[in-house]
N, C-alpha and C positions, 0 to 999 in steps of 0.2 A: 698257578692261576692266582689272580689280585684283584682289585677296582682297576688298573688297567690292558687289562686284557680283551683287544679286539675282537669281537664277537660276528661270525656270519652263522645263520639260517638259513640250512638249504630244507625247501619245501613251507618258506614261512607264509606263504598263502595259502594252504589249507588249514582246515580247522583245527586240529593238531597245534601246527604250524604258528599260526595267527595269537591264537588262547596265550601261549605258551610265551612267544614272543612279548606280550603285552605284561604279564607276570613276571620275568627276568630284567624288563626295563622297568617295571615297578619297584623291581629291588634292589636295582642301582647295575645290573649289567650291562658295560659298554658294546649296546649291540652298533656297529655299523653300517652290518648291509643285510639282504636277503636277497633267494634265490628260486625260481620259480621256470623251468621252462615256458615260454609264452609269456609271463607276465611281466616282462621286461621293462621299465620307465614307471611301473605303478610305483604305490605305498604302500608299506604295513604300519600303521603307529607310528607314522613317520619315518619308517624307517628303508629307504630308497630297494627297492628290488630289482635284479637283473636276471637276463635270463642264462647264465650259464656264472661257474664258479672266477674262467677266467677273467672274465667281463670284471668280476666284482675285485677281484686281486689289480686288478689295472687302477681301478678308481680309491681302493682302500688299502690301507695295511689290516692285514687279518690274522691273528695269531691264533686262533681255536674255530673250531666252525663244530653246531650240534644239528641233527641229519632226520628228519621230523618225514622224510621222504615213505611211500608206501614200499612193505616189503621188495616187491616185482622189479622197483626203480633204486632199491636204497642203495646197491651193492655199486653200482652207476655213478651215484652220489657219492659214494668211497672213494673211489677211485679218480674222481673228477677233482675233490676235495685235495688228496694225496698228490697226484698231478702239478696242483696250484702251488703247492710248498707249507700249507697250513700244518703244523707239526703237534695239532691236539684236534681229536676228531672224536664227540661224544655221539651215538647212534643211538638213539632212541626207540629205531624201528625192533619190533618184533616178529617173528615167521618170517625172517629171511632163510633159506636153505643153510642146511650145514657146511654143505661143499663148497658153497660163495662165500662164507663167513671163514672157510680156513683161508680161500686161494685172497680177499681182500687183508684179512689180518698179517699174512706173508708178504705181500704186497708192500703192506703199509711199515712191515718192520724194517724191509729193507732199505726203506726210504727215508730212516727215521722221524716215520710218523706213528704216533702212542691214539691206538685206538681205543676207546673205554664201551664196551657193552659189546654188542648188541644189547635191545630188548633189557636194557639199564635204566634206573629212573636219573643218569649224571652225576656231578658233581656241586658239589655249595663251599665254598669257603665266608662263611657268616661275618655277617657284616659290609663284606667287599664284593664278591660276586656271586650268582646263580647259573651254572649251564646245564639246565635240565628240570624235571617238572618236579621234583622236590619242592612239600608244602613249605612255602619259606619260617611261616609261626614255627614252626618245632626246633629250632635252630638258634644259636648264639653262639657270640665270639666266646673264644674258649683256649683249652690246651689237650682236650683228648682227641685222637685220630680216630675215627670210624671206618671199616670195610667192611661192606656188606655184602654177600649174595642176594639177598630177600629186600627186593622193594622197600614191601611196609612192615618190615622189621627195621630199617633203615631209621624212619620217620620217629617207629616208636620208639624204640631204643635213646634214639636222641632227643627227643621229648623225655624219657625220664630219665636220663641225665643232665637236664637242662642245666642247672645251677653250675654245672662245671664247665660246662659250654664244651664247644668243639673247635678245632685248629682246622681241619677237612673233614666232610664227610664222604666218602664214593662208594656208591652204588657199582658194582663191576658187572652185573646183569646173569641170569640162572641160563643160562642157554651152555650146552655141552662144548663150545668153544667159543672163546671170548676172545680180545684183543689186551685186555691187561688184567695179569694174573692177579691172584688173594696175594702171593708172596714176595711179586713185584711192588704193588702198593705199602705194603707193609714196611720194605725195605726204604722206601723213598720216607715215609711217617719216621723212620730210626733215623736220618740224615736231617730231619726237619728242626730247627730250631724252634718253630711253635708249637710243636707236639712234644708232650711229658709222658702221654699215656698210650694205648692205642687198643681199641674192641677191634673185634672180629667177630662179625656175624657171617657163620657160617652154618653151611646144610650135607644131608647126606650125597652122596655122588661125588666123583672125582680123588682127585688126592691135594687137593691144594691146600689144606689143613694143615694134614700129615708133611707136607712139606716145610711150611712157616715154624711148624713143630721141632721137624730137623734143623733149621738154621738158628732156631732160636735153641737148642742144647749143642751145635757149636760154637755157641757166642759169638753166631755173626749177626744180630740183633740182641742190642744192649738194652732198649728203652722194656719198662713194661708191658706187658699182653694181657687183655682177660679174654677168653672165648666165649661164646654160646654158639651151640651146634644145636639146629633145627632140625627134626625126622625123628626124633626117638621110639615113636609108635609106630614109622612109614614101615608097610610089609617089604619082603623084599621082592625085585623083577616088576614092581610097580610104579612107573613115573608118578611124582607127586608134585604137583602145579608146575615149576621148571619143567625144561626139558633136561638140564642135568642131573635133577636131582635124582637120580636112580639108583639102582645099589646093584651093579653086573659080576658075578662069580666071588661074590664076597669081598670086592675092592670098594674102597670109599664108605663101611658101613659107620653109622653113629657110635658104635663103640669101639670101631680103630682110631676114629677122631680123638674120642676123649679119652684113649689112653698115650696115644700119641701125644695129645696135650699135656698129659699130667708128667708122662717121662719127661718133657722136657720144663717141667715147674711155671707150667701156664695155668695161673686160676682158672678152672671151668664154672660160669653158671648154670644152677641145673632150670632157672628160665630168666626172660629179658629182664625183671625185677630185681632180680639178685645182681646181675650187672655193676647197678649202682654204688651199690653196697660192696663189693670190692673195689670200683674204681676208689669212692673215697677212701676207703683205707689206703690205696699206691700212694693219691695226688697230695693229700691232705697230711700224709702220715709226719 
């Protein structure tokens, strides 16, 4: 993603939708269209609305579309999105089923279309583009990669490492399946020639840690890592705010995380603070 990168909104007349819309072109995202069943011929901020995705692929080039749609309809909006050929699809929506969220991200991969979230706060590349409701202050041009599980750990994290600025930041969203893994971003941040550094914010649930962990003690990612893994006091068999974050039969706990991390020579911080303080020592050294 860059400053040029065509931008649709599907659901950008509702209030979501609209807000959200008006903040991505404040921070220089090239929105071109939006998409609205029924509200076909209107405007958002100028910005032309039609009522179905293919309508908008006819009148625009569109190269990402982010999906502001209510749960019930969003999976709809996937698929409709997928359909048109848009080959970057950030979902914003939260509480869509799990069932819909595998059968649209299969969907989507067959098609090569790169899903980001569910129930994600998007993407930002600082400076150039916004696709998603990331406060834009806490952000600058930079060289460290950010991956997050956690919203607003997202924000904070990159807020106190402002001074070194960021390359990307993604949000990949806590729901128990997503569309683009911890360890597929990761890999993409190793190939990046604006990225030196790369956090990882991650949480209990899952193995996608523990995975980035194992690539990274094969030496199939070369660039540096620092971690923070959130839950360390989460009981276990108890979801905490995600729906992934949960700890099932002892798979995914906080302390497989961070030894997995440490086997494979990933600085862990023991909180967001300390962050800093490793990155500068990698970027700076």
């Amino acid at each position: 993603m860059n400053s040029q990168t065509r931008v649709l909104v599907q659901g950008i007349t509702g209030k979501e939708g609209s807000f959200h819309t008006s903040m991505m072109l404040k921070y220089g995202t090239k929105i071109v269209a939006g998409v609205t069943p029924g509200k076909g011929g209107t405007q958002v901020n100028g910005v032309p609305v039609y009522d179905t995705v293919k309508e908008a692929v006819k009148e625009h080039e569109i190269d990402a579309s982010i999906i502001f749609v209510p749960a019930r309809f969003a999976s709809e909006a996937v698929y409709e999105a997928v359909d048109a050929g848009i080959k970057l699809v950030t979902v914003i929506t939260e509480h869509i089923p799990v069932v819909d969220v595998a059968k649209f991200v299969r969907y989507a991969r067959a098609r090569g279309t790169r899903i980001i979230g569910p129930n994600c706060p998007g993407l930002i590349v600082p400076g150039e583009s916004l696709l998603g409701i990331l406060p834009a202050k806490y952000f600058r041009k930079g060289t460290v990669g950010i991956v997050s599980r956690s919203g607003t750990l997202t924000y904070e994290v990159s807020h106190l490492v402002g001074d070194l600025g960021q390359s990307t930041v993604i949000g990949i969203g806590g729901d128990p399946i997503i569309g683009t893994q911890l360890q597929e971003v990761v890999q993409e941040f190793d190939k990046d020639n604006n990225t030196e550094a790369i956090v990882i914010i991650g949480e209990i649930g899952g193995t996608m840690e523990e995975r980035v962990a194992q690539l990274k003690k094969e030496g199939k990612i070369k660039k540096p890592i620092v971690g923070y893994i959130a839950g360390l006091t989460a009981p276990r068999e108890k979801r905490m705010g995600h729906a992934g974050a949960v700890v099932y039969m002892g798979m995914g706990t906080f302390e497989s995380k961070i030894e997995a991390f440490k086997k494979a020579d990933i600085p862990v911080a023991k909180t967001p603070y300390e962050i800093r303080d490793i990155l500068t020592k990698i970027v700076r050294k």
